[in-house]
N, C-alpha and C positions, 0 to 999 in steps of 0.2 A: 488503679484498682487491679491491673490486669497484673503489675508488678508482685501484687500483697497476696494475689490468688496466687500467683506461682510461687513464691516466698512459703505459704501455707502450706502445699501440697508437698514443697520437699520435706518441709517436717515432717510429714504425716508415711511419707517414701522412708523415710531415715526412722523412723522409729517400727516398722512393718519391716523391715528389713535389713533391720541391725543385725548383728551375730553376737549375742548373747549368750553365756554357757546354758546347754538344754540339758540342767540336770534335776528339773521335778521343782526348783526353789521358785521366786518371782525375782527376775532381774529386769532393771529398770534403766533404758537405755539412758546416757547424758553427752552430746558431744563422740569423741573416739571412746569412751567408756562407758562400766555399766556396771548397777549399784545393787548390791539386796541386803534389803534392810528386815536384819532379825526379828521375827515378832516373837513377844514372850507369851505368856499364856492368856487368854483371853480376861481383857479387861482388869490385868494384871503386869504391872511395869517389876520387870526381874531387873535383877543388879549382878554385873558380872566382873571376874576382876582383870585386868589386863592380860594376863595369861589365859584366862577362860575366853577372854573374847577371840585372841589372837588363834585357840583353839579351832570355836565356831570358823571361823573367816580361814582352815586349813586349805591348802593347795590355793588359796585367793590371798589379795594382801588386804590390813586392814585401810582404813580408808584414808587415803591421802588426799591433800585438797592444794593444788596449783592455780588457782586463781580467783576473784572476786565472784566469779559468774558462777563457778562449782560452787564456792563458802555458799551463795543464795541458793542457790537448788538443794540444797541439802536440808536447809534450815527451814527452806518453803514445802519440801514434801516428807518429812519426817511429821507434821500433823495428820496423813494419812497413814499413817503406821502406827504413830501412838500416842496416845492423849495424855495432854499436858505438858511441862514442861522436861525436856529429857536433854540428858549429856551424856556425849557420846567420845568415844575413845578413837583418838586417833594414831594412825601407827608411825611414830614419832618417836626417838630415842635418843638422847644425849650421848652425841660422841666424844671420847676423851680423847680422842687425838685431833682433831680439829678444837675439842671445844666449844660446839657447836651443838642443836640438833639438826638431825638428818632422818630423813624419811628411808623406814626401813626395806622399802625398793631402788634406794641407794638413790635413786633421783634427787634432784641438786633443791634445793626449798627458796623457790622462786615466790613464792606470796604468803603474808602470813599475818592475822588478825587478833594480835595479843590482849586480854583483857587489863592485862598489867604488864609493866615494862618486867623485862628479861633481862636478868637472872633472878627466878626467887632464890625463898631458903631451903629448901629439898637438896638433899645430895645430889651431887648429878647423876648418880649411877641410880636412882630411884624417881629421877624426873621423871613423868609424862607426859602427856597432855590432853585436854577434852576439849571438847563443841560442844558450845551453850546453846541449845535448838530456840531457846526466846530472844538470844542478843547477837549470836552467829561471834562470838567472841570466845577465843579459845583461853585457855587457861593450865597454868603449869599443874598438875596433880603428881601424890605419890603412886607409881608403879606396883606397889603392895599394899598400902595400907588403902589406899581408895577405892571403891566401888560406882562404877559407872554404869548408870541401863541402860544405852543404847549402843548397838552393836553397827553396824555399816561394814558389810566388805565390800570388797572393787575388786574389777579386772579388766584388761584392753579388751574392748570388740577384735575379733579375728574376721578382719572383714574380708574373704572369697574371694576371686576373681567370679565366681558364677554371680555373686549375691552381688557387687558392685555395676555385671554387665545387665543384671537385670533391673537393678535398679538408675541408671543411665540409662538403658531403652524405654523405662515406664517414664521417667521424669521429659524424656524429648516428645512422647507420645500426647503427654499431656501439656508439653509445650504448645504442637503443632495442633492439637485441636483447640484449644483455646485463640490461636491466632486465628485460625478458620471458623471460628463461631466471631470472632470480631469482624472479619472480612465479610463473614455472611450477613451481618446485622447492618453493615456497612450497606453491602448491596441494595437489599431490600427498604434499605432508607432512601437512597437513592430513585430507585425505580418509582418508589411511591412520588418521590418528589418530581420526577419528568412525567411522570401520568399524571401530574394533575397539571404542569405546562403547557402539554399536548392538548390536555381537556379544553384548555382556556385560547388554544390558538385557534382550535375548531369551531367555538361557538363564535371565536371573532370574524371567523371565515365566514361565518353563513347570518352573520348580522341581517336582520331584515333591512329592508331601504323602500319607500313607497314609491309607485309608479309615477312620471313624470304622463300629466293628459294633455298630449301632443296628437293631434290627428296626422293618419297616415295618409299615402302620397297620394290612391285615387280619393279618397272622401274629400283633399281640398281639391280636386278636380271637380268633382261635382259638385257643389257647395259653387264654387264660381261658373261655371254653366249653366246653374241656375237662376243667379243673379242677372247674368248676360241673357236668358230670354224674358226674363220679367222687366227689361227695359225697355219702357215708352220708346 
């Protein structure tokens, strides 16, 4: 338990004092990264085209996804943003000199969750790709002719040296009370349990015992010097 409480609490450190850009949007820490996800007009799912989104997501990249646990965090909090089913554009581009796609922060595409095997029929120069926020399974799309509602940018937390040392002094702080509230519980377990040993040595101590009726040393003196004059 004591493991699962401090487990908790660094999340709770890690998300209070992430370094997220503070520019008026909601960014939503994950890991070393942090997400904001476009909302369109209220109660209303807009459709945007790869260009317009990569737009939105300016001086940010659009959303890249490097492994299993990102694909689920995406898919799992895009229902708090927008209702129903949404796909979203990911920033992914088919390069003709590898032949390949490649994430357009040039980072190397270590995970990837194809709805269909790769290669459709799209040119390459008009390949894209989306996330299915109901299957978390991407999908080749055209770069023009498709229209996708959900937007996602991303950027690296720029984590501090201030923001890291204060969060290292809160995380030991709440280490070392938490041990000390276990040492204390500890004590007072203890103590209770030698006070009530002590209780039971004392009542042993002072046990009652009944008096032994033994006459003392003049009363059998007299007791036989009175027999010795009442002899004929």
């Amino acid at each position: 338990k004591h493991f699962h409480t401090v487990a908790h609490l660094h999340k709770l450190c890690q998300f209070f004092l992430s370094d997220c850009p503070a520019d008026g949007r909601t960014w939503v820490p994950f890991g070393d990264r942090c997400y904001h996800f476009v909302h369109g007009e209220e109660d209303t799912i807009k459709s945007y085209t790869f260009g317009r989104a990569n737009t939105l997501c300016q001086g940010f990249e659009l959303l890249t996804v490097q492994s299993a646990e990102e694909n689920d965090f995406i898919i799992k909090y895009s229902p708090e943003v927008w209702k129903g089913e949404v796909n979203m554009w990911l920033g992914m581009y088919y390069d003709t000199n590898t032949e390949d796609m490649k994430w357009f922060g040039e980072d190397p595409v270590r995970y990837t969750n194809w709805e269909n095997a790769f290669p459709s029929d799209l040119l390459p120069m008009e390949t894209c790709v989306a996330l299915h926020s109901n299957t978390g399974k991407w999908e080749n799309v055209s770069c023009t002719e498709d229209y996708e509602n959900g937007v996602v940018c991303e950027t690296a937390q720029k984590e501090t040296k201030q923001s890291k040392s204060a969060f290292d002094a809160l995380l030991s702080a709440l280490v070392i009370l938490s041990v000390v509230a276990i040492v204390g519980v500890s004590a007072v377990i203890w103590f209770l349990h030698q006070k009530h040993n002590l209780g039971s040595t004392i009542l042993t101590a002072f046990e009652y015992h009944p008096p032994f009726r033994v006459l003392d040393t003049d009363q059998s003196c007299l007791v036989e010097a009175e027999e010795t004059d009442s002899t004929p």
